[in-house]
N, C-alpha and C positions, 0 to 999 in steps of 0.2 A: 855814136857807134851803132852800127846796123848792128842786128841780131837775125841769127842765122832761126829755121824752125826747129823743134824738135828730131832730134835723130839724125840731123843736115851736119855733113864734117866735109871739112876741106878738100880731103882726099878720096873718100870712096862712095859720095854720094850721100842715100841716105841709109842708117844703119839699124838695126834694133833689137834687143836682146833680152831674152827673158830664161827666167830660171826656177826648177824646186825641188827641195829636197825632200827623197824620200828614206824610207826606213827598210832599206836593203842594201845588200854589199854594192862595192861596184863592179863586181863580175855579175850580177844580179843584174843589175842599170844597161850594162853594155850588151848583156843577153834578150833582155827586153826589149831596146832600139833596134837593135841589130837583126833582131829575129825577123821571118819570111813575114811575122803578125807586126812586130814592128814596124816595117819596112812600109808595109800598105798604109799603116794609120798616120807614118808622118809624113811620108812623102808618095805614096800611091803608085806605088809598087806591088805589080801582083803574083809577084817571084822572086826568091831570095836574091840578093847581090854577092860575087864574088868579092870579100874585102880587099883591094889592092888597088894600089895609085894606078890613076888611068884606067881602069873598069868604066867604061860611058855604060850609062843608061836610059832609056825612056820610061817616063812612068806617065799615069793619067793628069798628074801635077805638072809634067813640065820634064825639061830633060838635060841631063848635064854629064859630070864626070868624078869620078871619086879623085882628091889631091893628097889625102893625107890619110894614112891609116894607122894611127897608135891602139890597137890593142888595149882594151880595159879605162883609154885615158882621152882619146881624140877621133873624130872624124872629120874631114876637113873639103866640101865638094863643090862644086860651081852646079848653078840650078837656074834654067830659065825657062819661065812659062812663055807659052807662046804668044803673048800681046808682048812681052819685054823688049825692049831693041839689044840691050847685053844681057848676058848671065849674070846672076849675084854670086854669092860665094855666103856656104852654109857651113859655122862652125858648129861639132855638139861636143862639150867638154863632160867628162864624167870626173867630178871633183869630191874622192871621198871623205870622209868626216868621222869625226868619235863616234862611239856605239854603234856601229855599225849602218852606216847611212851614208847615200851617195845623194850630192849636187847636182843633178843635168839639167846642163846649159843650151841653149840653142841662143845664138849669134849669127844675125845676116846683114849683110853690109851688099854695099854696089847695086843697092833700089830705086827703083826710077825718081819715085816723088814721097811726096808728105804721106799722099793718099795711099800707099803702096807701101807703107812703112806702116801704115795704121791696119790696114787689113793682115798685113802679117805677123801683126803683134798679136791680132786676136785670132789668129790662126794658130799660133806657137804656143800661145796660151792653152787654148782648146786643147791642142796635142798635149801638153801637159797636165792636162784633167783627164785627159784619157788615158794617159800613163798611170796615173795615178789608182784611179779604178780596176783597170787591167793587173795593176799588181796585188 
């Protein structure tokens, strides 16, 4: 039986997903991403984004489209930097918790290779220590 590499699935390439919880509401979490300060630090954006499906954007990262806008709970957008030959597709879930503590997730699938799934791991990660300080 071949074995596929890390992060490699059938359907969308290669994917990767990281997460953490911190010790604030999830209107707090979704304030925080979402803000014109958020916007720049995860995705490189140097102006706030209108939240609604089909909002395109360009930032210094790369450029895509917003798909999905749930309010306090999801955002769901296609993002390609410009070496990519397609766009990935960026989920960030805010999944709240007892005592007040929200879960944010980032989830990206439809990445080119191994190599490209390693450097966004340690990029989502990063963004997640920065969130972290930042709050």
């Amino acid at each position: 039986m071949e074995s596929k590499p890390i992060g490699q699935t059938k359907a969308v390439g290669f994917q990767v997903g990281v997460r953490r919880t911190f010790p604030i509401s999830q209107e707090k979490a979704w304030e925080l991403v979402t803000s014109a300060e958020g916007f720049e630090l995860w995705l490189g954006l140097n102006t706030s984004l209108i939240l609604k499906p089909g909002q395109a954007y360009i930032a210094k990262t790369g450029a895509g489209e917003l798909r999905v806008v749930k309010p306090l709970e999801q955002l769901r957008l296609t993002w390609k930097k410009d070496e990519w030959h397609k766009p990935s597709t960026v989920q960030i879930r805010f999944i709240p918790k007892e005592h007040n503590k929200t879960t944010i997730s980032f989830h990206q699938e439809n990445l080119p290779n191994q190599n490209v799934r390693e450097e966004m791991k340690e990029y989502w990660e990063n963004v997640l220590e920065e969130l972290r300080v930042r709050f």
